[in-house]
Every structure is written in structure tokens, then in C-alpha cells.
C-alpha positions as MATLAB code, in Angstrom:
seq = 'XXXXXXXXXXXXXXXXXXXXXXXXXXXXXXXXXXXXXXXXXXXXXX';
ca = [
     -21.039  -14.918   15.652;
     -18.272  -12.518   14.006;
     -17.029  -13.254   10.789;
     -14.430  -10.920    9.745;
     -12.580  -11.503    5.961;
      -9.251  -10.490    5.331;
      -8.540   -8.882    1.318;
      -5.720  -11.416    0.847;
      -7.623  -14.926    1.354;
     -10.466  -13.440   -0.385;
      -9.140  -12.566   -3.776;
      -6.921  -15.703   -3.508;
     -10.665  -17.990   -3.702;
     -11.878  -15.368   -6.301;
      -9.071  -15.733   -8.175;
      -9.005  -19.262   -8.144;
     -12.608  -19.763   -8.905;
     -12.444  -17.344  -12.182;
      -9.109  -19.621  -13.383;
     -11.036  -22.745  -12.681;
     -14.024  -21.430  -14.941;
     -11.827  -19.594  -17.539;
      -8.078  -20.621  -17.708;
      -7.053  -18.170  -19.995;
      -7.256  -15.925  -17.141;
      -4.206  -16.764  -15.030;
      -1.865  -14.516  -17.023;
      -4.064  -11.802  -16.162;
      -4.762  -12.978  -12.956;
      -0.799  -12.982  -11.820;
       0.303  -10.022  -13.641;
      -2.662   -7.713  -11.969;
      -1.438   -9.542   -8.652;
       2.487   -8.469   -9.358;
       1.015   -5.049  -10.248;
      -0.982   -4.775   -6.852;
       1.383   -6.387   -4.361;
       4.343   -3.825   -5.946;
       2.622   -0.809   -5.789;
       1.369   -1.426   -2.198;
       4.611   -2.028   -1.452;
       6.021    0.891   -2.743;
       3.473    3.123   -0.847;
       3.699    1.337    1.795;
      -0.348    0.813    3.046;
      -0.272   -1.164    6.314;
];
């Protein structure tokens, strides 16, 4: 059997699990996400 995990599902459930257990995270959470997203975009990683 082959499992293969995408990055983008996978930090979504880690994400989600760590503002389930500590709230106060999601600020962090979403601007660190912005942050990521933009700067991948800008380099433009495939």
C-alpha cells in the first residue's frame, strides 16, 4: 500500500489540531500561513 502526503493537507490538520488545543494560536497560525503562501508565490516553487 502507498501512502503519499501532500504539505498542504498536512499542515492544514496540524494547524487545526494546535488551534483546537490552544486558541490563542490562530493569529499566529494565519499570519505565518499569509507569510508562507506569499513568499512561495513570489519565488515561484512549483
Amino acid at each position: 500500500m502507498n501512502v503519499t502526503l501532500s504539505l498542504g493537507p498536512l499542515v492544514s490538520l496540524i494547524a487545526g489540531i494546535l488551534i483546537l488545543v490552544m486558541p490563542r494560536l490562530l493569529n499566529y497560525i494565519v499570519a505565518l500561513y499569509l507569510i508562507i503562501i506569499g513568499i512561495i508565490g513570489l519565488i515561484g516553487v512549483k
